[in-house]
C-alpha positions as CSV (number, residue, x, y, z in Angstrom):
1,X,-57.9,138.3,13.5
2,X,-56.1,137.2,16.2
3,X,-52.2,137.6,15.9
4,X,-51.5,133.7,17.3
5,X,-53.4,132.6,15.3
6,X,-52.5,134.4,12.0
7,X,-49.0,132.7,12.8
8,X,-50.2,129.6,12.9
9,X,-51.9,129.7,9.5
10,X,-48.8,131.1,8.0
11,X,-46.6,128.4,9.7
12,X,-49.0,125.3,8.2
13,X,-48.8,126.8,5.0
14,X,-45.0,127.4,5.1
15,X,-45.5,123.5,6.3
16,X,-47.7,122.3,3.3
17,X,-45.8,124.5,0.8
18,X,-42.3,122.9,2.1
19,X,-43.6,119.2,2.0
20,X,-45.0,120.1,-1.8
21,X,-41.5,121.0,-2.9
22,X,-40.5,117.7,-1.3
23,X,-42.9,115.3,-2.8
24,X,-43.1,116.8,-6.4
25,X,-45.2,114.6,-8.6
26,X,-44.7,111.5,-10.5
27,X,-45.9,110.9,-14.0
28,X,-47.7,107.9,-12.9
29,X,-49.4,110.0,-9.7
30,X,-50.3,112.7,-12.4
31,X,-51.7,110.3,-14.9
32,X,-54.2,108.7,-12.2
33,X,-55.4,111.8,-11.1
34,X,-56.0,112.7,-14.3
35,X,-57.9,110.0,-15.4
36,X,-59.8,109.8,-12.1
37,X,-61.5,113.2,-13.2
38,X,-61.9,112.0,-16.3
39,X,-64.0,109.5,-15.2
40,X,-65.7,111.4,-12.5
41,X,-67.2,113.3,-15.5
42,X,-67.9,111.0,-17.8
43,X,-69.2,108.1,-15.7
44,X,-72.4,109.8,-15.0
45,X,-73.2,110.9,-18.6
46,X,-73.0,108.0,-19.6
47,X,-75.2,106.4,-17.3
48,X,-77.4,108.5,-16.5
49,X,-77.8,108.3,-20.9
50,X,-77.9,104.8,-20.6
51,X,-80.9,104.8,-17.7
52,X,-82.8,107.6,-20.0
53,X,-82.7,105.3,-23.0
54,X,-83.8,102.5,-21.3
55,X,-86.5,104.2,-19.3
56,X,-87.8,105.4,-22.8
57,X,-87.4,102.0,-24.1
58,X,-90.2,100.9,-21.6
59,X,-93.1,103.8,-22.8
60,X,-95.2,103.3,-25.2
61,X,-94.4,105.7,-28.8
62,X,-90.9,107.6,-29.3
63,X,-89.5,109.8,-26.5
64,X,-86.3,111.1,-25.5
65,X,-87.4,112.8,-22.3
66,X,-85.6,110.7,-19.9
67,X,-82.9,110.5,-21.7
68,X,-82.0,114.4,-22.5
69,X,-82.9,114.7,-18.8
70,X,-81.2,112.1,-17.5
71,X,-77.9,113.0,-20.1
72,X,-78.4,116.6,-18.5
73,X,-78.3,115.8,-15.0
74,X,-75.2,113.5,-15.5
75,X,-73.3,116.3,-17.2
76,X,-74.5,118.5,-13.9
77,X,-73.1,115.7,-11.6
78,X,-69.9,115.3,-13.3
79,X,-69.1,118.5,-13.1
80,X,-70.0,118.2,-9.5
81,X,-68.0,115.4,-8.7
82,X,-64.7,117.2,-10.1
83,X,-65.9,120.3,-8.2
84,X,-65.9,118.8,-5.1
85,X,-62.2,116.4,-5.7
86,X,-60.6,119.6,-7.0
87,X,-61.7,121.4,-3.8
88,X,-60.0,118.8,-1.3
């Protein structure tokens, strides 16, 4: 790796971890990220539930295809969504 710009990277991350210490946060900042991953995950359960049952509502005879599917790929996509927020 090349030396310039192995100082660089160390110098943005002295940055980032300096303005970290600074800007410690809130209970109110933590709460909302909290519950925004909260609902990241459970948002698509719970739809894609909802769109399984009523999918199956509209065949003829009892089925929960749709909706075991549908639960499944919310769960996938949930986990997805908090995945990817975590990551930035």
């Amino acid at each position: 790796m090349n030396p310039l710009k192995l100082k660089e990277r160390i110098e943005n991350q002295v940055k980032r971890i300096k303005q970290a210490q600074r800007e410690k946060p809130t209970l109110v900042s933590q709460t909302t990220y909290i519950t925004t991953l909260g609902l990241m995950i459970v948002l698509p359960i719970v739809g894609g539930a909802y769109l399984g049952h009523w999918i199956d509502s509209l065949m003829a005879g009892y089925s929960i295809r749709w909706t075991i599917t549908l639960l499944l790929g919310g769960v996938v996509m949930g986990f997805f969504n908090v995945y990817f927020l975590i990551k930035d």
